[in-house]
PQR file with spaces between the fields and no chain letter, atoms N, CA, C, O and H, PARSE charges and radii, in Angstrom:
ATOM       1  N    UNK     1     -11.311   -3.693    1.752 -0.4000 1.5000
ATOM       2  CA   UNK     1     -10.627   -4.549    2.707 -0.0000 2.0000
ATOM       3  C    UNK     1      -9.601   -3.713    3.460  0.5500 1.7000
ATOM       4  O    UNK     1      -8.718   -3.083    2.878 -0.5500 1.4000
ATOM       5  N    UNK     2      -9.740   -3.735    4.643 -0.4000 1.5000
ATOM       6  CA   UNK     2      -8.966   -3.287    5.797 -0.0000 2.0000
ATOM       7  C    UNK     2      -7.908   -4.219    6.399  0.5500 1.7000
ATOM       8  O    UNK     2      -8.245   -5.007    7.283 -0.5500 1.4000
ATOM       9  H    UNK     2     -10.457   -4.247    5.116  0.4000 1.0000
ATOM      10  N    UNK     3      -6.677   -4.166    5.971 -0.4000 1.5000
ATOM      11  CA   UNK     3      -5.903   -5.612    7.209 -0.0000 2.0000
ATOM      12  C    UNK     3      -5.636   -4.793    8.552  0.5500 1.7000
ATOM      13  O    UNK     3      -6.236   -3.793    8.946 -0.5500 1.4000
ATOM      14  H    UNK     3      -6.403   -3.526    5.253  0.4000 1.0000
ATOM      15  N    UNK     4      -4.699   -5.398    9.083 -0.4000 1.5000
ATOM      16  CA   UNK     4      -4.058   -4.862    9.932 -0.0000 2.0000
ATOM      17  C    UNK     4      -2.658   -3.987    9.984  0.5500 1.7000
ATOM      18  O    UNK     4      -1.973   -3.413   10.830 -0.5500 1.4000
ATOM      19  H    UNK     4      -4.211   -6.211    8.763  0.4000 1.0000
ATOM      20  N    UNK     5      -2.655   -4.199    8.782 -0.4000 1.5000
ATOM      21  CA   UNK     5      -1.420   -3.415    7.984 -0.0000 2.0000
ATOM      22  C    UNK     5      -1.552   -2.519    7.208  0.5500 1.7000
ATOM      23  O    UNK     5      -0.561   -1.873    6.867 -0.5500 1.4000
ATOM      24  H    UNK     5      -3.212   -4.665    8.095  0.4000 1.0000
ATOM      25  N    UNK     6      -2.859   -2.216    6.693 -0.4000 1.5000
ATOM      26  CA   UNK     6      -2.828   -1.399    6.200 -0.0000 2.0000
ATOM      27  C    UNK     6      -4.687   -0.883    6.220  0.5500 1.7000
ATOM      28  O    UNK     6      -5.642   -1.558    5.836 -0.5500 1.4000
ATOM      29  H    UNK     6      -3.664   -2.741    6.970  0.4000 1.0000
ATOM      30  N    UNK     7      -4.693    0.370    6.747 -0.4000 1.5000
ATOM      31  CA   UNK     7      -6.016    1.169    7.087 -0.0000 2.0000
ATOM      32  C    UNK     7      -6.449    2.393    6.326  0.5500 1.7000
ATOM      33  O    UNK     7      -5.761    2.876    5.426 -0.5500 1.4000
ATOM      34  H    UNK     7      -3.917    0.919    7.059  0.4000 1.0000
ATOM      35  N    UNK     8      -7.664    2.906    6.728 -0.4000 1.5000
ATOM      36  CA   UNK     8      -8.523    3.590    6.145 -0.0000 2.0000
ATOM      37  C    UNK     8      -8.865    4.210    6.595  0.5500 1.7000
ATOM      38  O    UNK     8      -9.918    3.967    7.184 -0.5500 1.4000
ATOM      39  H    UNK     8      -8.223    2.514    7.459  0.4000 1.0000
ATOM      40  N    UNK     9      -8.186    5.704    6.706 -0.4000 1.5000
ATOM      41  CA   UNK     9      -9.015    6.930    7.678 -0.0000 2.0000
ATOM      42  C    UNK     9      -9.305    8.167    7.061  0.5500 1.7000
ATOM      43  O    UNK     9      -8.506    8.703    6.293 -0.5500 1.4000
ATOM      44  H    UNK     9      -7.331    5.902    6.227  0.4000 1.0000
ATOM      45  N    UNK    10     -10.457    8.675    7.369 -0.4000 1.5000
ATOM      46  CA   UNK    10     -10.995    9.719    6.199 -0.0000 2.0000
ATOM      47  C    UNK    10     -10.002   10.982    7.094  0.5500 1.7000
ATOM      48  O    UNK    10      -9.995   12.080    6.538 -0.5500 1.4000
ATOM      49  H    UNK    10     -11.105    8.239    7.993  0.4000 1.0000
ATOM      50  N    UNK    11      -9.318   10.888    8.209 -0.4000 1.5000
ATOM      51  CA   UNK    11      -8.720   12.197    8.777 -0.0000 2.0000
ATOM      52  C    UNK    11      -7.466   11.905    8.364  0.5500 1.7000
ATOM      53  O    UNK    11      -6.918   13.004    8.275 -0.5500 1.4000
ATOM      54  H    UNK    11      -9.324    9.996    8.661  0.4000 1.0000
ATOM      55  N    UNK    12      -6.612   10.978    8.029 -0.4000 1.5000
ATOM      56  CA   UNK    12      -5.221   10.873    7.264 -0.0000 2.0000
ATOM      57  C    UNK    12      -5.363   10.902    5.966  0.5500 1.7000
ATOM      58  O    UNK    12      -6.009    9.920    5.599 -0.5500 1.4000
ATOM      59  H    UNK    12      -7.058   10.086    8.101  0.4000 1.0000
ATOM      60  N    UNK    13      -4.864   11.995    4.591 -0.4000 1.5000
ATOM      61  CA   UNK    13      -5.141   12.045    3.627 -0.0000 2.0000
ATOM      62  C    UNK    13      -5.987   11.481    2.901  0.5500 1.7000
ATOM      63  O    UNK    13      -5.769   10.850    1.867 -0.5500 1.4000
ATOM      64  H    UNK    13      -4.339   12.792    4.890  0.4000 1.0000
ATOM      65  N    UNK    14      -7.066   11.705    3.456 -0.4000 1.5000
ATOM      66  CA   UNK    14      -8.597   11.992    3.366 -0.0000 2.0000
ATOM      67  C    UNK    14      -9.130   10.428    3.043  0.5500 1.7000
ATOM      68  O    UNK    14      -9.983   10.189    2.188 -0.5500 1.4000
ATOM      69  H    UNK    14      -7.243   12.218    4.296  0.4000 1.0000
ATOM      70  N    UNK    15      -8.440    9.344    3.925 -0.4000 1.5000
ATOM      71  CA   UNK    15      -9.452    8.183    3.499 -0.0000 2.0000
ATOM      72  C    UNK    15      -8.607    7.230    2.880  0.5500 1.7000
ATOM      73  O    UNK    15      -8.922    6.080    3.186 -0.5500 1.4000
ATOM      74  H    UNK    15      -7.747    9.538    4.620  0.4000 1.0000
ATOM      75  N    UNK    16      -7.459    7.338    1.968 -0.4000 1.5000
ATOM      76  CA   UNK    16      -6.759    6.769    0.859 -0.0000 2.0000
ATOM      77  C    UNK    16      -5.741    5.532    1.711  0.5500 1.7000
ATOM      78  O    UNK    16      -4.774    5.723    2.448 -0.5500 1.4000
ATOM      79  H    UNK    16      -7.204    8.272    1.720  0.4000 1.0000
ATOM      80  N    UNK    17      -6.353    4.305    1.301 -0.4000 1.5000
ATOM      81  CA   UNK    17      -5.226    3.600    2.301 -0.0000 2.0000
ATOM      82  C    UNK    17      -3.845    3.489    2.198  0.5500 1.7000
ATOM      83  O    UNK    17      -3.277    3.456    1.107 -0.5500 1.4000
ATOM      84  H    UNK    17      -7.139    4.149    0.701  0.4000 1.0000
ATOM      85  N    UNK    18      -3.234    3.425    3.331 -0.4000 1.5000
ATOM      86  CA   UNK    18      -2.634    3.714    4.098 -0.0000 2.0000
ATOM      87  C    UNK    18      -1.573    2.414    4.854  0.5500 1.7000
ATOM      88  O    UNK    18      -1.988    1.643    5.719 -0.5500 1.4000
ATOM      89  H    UNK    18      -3.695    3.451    4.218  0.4000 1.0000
ATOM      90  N    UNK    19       0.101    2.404    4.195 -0.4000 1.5000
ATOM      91  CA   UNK    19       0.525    1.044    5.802 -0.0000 2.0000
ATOM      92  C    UNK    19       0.307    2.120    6.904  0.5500 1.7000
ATOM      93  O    UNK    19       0.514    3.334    6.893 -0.5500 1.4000
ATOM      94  H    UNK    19       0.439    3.030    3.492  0.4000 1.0000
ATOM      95  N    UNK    20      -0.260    1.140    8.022 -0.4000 1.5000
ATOM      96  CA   UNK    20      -0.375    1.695    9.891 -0.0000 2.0000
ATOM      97  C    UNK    20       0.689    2.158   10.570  0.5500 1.7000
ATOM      98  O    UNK    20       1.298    1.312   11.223 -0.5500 1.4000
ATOM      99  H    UNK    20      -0.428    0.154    8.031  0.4000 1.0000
ATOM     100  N    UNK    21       1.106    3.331   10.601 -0.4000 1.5000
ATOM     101  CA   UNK    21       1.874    3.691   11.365 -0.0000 2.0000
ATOM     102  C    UNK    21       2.879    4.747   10.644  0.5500 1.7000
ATOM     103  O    UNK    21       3.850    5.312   11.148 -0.5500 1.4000
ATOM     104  H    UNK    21       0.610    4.018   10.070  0.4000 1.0000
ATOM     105  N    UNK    22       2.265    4.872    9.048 -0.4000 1.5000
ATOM     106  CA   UNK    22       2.532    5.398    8.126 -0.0000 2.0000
ATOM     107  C    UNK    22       2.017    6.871    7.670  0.5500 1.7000
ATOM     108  O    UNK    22       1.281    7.448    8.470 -0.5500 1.4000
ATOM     109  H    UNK    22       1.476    4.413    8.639  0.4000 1.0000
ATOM     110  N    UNK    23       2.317    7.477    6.545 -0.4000 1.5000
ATOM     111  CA   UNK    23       1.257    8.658    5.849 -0.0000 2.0000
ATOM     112  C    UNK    23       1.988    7.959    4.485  0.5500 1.7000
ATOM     113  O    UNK    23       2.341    8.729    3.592 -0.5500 1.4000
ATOM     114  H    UNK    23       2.915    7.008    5.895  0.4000 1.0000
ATOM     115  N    UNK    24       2.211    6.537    4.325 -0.4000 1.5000
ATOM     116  CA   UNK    24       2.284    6.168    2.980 -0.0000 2.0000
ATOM     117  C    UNK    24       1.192    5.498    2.375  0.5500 1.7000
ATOM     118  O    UNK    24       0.668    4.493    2.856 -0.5500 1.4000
ATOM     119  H    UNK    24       1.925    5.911    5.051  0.4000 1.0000
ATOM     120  N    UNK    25       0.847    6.052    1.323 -0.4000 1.5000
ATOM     121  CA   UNK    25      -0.128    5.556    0.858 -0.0000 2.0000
ATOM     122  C    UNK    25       0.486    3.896   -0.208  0.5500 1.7000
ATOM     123  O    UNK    25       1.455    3.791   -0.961 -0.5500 1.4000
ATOM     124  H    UNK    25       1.272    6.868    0.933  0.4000 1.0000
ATOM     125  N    UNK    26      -0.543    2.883    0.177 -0.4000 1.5000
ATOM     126  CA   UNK    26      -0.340    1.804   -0.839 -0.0000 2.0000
ATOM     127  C    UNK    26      -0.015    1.900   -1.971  0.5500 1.7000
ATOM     128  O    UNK    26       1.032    1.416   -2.402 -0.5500 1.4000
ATOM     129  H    UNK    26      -1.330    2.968    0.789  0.4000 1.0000
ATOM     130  N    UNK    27      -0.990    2.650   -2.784 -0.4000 1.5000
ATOM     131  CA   UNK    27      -0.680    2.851   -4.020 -0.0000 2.0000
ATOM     132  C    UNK    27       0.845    3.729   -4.731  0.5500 1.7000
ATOM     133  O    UNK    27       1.303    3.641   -5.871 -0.5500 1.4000
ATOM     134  H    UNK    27      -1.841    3.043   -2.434  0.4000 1.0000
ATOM     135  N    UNK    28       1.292    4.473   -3.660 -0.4000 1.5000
ATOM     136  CA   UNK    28       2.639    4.546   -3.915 -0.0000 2.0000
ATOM     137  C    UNK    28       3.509    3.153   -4.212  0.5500 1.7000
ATOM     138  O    UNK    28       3.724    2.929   -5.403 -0.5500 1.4000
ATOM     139  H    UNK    28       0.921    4.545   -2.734  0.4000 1.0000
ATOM     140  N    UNK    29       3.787    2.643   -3.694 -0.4000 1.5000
ATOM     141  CA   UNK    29       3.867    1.162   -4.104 -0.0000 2.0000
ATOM     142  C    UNK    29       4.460    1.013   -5.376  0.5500 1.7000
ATOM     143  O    UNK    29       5.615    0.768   -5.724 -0.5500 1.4000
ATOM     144  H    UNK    29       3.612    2.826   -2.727  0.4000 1.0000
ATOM     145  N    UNK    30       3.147    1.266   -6.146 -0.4000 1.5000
ATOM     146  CA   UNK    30       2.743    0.491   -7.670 -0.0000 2.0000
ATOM     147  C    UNK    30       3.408    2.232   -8.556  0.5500 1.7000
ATOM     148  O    UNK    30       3.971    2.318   -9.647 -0.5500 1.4000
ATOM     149  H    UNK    30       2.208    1.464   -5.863  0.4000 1.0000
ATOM     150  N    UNK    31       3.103    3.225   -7.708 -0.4000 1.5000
ATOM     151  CA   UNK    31       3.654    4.620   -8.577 -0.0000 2.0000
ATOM     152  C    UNK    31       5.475    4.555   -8.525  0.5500 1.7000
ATOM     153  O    UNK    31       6.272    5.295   -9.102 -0.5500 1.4000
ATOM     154  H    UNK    31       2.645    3.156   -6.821  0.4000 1.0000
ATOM     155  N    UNK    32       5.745    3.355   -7.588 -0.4000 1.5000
ATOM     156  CA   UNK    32       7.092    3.844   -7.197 -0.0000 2.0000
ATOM     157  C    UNK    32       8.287    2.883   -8.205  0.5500 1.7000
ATOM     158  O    UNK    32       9.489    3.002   -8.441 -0.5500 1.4000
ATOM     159  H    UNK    32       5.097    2.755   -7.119  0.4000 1.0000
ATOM     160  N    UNK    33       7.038    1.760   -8.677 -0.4000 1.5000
ATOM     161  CA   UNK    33       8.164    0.531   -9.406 -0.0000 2.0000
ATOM     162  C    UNK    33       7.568    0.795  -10.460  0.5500 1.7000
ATOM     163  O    UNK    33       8.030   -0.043  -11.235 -0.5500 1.4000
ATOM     164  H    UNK    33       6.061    1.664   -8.485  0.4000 1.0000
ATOM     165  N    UNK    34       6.463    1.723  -11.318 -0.4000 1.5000
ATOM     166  CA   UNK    34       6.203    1.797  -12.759 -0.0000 2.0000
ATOM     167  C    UNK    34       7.509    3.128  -13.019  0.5500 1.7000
ATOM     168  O    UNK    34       7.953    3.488  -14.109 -0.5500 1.4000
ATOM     169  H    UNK    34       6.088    2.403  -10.689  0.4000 1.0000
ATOM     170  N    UNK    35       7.836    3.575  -11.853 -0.4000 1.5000
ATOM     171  CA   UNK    35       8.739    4.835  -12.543 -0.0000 2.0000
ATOM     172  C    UNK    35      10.121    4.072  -12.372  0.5500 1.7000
ATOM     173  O    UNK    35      11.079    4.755  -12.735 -0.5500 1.4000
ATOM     174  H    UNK    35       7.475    3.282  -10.968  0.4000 1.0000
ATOM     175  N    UNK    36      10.410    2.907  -11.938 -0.4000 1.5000
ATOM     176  CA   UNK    36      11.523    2.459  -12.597 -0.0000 2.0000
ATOM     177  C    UNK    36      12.302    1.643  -11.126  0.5500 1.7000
ATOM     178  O    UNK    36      13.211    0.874  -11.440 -0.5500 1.4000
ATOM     179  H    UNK    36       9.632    2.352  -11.643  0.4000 1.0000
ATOM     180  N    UNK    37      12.008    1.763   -9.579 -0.4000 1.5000
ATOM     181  CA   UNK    37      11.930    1.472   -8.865 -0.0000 2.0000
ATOM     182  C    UNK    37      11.973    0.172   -8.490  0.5500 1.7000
ATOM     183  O    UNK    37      10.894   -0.419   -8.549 -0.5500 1.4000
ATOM     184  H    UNK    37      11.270    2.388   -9.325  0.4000 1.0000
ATOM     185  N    UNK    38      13.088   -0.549   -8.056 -0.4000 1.5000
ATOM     186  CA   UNK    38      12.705   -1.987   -7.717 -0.0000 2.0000
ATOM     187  C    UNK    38      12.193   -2.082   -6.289  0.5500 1.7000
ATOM     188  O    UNK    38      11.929   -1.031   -5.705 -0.5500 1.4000
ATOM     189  H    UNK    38      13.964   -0.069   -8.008  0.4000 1.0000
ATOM     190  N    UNK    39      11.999   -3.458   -5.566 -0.4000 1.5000
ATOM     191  CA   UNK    39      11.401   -3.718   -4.370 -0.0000 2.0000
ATOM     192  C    UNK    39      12.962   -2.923   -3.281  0.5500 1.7000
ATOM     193  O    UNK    39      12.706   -2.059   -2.442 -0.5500 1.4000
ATOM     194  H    UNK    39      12.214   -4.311   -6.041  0.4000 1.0000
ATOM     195  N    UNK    40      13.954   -3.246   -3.437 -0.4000 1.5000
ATOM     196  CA   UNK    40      15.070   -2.981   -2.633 -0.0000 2.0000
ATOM     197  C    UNK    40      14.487   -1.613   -2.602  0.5500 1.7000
ATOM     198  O    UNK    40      13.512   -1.362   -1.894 -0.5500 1.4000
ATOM     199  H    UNK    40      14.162   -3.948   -4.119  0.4000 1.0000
ATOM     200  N    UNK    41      15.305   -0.352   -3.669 -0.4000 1.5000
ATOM     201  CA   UNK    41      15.388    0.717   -3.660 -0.0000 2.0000
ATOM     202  C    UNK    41      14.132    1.629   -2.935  0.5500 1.7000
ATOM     203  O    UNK    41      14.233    2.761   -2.461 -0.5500 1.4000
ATOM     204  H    UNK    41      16.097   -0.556   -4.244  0.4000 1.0000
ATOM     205  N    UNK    42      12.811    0.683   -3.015 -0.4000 1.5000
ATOM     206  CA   UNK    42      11.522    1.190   -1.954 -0.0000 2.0000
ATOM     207  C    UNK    42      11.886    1.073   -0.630  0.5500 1.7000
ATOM     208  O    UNK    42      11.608    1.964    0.173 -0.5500 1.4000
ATOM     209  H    UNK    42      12.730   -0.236   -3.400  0.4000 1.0000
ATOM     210  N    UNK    43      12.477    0.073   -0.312 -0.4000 1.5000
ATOM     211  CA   UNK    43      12.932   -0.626    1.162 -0.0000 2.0000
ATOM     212  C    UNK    43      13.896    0.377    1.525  0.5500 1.7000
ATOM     213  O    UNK    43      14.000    0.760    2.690 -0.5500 1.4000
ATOM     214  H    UNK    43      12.704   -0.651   -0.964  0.4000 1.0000
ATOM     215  N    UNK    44      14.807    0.944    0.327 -0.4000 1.5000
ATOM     216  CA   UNK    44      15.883    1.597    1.331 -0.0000 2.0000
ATOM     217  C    UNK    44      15.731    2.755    1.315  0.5500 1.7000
ATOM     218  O    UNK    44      16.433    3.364    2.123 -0.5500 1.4000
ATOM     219  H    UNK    44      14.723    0.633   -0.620  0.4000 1.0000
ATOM     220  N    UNK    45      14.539    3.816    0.202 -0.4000 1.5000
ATOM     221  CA   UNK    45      14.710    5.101    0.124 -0.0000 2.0000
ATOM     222  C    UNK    45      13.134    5.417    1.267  0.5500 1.7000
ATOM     223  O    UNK    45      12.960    6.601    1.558 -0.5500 1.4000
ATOM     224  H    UNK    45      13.969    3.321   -0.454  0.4000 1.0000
ATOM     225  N    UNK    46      12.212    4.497    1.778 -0.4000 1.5000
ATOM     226  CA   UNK    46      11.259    4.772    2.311 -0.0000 2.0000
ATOM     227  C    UNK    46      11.074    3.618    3.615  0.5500 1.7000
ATOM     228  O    UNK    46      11.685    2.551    3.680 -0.5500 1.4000
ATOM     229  H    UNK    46      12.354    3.535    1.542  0.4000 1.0000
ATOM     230  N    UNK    47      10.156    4.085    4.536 -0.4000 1.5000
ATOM     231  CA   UNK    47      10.191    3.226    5.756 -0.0000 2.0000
ATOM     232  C    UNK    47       9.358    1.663    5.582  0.5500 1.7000
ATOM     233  O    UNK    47       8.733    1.077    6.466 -0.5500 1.4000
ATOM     234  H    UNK    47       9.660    4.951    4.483  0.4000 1.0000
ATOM     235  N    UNK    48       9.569    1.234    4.198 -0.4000 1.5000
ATOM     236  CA   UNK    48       8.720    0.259    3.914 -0.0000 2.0000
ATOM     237  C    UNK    48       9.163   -1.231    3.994  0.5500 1.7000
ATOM     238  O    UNK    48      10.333   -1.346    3.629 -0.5500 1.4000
ATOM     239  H    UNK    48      10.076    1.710    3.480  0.4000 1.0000
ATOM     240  N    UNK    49       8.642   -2.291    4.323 -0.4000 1.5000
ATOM     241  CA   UNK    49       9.348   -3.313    4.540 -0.0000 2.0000
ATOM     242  C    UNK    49       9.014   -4.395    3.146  0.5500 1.7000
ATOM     243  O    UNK    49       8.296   -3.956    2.248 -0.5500 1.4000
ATOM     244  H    UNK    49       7.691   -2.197    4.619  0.4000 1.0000
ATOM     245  N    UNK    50       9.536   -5.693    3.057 -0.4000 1.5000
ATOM     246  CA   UNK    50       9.365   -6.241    1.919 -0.0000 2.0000
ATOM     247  C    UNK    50       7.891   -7.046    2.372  0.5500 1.7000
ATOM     248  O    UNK    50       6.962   -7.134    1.570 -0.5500 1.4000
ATOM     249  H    UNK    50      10.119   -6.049    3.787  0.4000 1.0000
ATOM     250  N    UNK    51       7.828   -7.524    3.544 -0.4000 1.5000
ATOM     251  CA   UNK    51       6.330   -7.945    3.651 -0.0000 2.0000
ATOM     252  C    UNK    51       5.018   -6.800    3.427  0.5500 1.7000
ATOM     253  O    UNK    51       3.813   -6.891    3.190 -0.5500 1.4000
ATOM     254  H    UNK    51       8.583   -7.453    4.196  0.4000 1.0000
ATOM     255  N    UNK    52       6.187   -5.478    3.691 -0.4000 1.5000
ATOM     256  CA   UNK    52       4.732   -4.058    3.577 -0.0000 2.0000
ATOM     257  C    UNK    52       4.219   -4.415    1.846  0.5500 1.7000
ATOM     258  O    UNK    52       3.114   -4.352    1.306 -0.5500 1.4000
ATOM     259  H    UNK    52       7.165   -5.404    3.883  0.4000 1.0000
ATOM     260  N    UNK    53       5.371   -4.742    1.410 -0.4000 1.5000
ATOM     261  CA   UNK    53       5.430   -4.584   -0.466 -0.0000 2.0000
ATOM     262  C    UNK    53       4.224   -5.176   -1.014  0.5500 1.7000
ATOM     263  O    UNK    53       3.241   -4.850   -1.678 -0.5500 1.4000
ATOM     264  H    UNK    53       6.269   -4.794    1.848  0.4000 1.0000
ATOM     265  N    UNK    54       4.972   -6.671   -0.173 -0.4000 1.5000
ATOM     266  CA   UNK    54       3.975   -8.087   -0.745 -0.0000 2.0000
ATOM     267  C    UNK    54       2.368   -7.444    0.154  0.5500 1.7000
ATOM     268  O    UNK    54       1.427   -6.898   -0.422 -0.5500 1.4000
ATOM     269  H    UNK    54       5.771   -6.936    0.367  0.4000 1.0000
ATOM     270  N    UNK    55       2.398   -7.528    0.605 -0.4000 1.5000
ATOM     271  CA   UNK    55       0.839   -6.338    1.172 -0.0000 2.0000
ATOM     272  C    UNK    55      -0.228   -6.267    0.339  0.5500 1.7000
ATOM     273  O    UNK    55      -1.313   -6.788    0.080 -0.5500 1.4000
ATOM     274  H    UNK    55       3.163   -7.972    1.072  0.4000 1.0000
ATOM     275  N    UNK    56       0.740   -5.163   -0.061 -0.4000 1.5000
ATOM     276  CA   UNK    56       0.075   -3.966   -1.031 -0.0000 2.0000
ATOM     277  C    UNK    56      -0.250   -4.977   -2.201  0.5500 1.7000
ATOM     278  O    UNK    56      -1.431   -5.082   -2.532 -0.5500 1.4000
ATOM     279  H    UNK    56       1.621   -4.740    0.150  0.4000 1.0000
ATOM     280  N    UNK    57       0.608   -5.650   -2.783 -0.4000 1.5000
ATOM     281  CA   UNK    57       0.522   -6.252   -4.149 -0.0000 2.0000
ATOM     282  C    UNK    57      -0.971   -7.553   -4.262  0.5500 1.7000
ATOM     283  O    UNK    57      -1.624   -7.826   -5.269 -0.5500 1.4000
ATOM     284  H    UNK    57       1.567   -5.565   -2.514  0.4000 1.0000
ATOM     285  N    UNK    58      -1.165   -8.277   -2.476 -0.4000 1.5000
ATOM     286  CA   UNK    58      -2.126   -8.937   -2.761 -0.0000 2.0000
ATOM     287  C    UNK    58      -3.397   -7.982   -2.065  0.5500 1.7000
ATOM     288  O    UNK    58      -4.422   -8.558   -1.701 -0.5500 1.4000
ATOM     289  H    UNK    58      -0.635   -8.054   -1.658  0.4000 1.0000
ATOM     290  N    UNK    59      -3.249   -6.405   -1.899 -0.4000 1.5000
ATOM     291  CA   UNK    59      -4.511   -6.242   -1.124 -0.0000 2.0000
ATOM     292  C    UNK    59      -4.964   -5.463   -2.566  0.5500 1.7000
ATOM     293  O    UNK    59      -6.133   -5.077   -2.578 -0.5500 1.4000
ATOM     294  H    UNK    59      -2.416   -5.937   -2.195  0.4000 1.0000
ATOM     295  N    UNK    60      -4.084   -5.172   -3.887 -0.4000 1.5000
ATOM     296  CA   UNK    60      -4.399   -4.341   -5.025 -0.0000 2.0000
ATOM     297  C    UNK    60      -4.887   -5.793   -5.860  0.5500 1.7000
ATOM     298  O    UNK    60      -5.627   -5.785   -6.844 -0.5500 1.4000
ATOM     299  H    UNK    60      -3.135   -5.486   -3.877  0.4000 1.0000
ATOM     300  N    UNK    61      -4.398   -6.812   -5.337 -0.4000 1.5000
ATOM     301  CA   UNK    61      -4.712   -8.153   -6.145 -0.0000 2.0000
ATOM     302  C    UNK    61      -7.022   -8.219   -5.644  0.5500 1.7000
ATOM     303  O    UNK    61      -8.086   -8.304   -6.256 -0.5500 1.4000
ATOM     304  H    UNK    61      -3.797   -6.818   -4.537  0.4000 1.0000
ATOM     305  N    UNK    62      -6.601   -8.124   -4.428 -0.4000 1.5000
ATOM     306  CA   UNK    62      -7.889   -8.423   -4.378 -0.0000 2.0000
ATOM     307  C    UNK    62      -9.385   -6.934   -4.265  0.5500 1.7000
ATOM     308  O    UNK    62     -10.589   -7.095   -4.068 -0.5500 1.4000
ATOM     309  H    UNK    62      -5.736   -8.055   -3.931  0.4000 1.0000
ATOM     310  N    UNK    63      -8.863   -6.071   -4.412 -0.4000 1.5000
ATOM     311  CA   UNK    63      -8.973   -4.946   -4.577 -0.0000 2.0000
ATOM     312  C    UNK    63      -9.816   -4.713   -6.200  0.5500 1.7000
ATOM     313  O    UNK    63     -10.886   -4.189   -6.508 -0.5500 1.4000
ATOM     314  H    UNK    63      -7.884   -5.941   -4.571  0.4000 1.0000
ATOM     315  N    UNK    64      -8.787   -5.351   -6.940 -0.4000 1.5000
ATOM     316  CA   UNK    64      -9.474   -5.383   -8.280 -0.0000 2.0000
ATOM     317  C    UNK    64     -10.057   -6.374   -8.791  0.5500 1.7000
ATOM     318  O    UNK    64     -10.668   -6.255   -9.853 -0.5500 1.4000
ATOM     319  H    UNK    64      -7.917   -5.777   -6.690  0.4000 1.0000
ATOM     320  N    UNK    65      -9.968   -7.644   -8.068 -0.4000 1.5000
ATOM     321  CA   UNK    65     -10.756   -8.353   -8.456 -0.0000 2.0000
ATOM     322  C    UNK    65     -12.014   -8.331   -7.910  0.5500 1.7000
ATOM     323  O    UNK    65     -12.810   -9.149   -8.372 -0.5500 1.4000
ATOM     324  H    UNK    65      -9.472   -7.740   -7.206  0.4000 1.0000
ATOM     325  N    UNK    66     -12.544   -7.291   -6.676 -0.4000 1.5000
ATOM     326  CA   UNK    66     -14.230   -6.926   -6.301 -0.0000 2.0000
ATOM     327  C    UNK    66     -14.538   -7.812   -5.100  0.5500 1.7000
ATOM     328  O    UNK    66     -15.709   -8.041   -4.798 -0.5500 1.4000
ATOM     329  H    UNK    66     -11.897   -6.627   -6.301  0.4000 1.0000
ATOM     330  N    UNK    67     -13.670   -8.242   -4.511 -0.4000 1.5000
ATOM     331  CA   UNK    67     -13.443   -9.124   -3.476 -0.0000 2.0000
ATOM     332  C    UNK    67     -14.274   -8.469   -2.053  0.5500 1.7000
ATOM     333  O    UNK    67     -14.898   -8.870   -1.071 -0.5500 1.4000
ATOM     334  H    UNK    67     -12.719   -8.056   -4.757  0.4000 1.0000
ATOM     335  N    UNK    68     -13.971   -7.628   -2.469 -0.4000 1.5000
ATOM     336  CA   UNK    68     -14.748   -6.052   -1.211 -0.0000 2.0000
ATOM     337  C    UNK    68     -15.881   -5.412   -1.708  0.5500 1.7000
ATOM     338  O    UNK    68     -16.224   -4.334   -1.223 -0.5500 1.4000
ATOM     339  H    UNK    68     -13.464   -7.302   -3.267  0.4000 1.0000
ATOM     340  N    UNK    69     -16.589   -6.003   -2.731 -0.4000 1.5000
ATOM     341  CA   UNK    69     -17.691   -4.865   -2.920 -0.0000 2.0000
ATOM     342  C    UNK    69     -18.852   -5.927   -1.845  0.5500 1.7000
ATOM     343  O    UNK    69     -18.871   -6.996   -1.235 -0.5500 1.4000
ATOM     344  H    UNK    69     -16.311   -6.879   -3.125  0.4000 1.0000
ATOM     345  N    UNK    70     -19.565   -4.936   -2.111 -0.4000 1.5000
ATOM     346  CA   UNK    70     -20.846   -5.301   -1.186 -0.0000 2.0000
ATOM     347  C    UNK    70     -22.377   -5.587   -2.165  0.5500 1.7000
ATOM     348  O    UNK    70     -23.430   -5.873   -1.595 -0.5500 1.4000
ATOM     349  H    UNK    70     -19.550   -4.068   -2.607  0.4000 1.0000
């Protein structure tokens, strides 16, 4: 799944999605609050917004549940 917020290009670190307008990868996200990171401290140490957050959290929601396979 592709939104509009967040894309998929094999020429920006090779494919790995991506918020638009970014070189942050989503899954930073989830690497950034298991190392101890709350939603604020993402917001204020990176260009990320709290709707970028909530994003990530339902596009990894549907991501693993196979919502996108074919």
């Amino acid at each position: 799944m592709v939104t509009k917020e967040i894309v998929k290009d094999k020429d920006i670190l090779g494919g790995v999605p991506i918020f638009r307008g970014t070189r942050i990868p989503v899954s930073q996200i989830f690497a950034l609050r298991s190392s101890g990171m709350t939603d604020r401290d993402i917001m204020n140490n990176y260009a990320i917004t709290k709707k970028q957050i909530d994003i990530a959290y339902r596009y990894a929601a549907i991501e693993l549940n196979g919502k996108n396979r074919k």
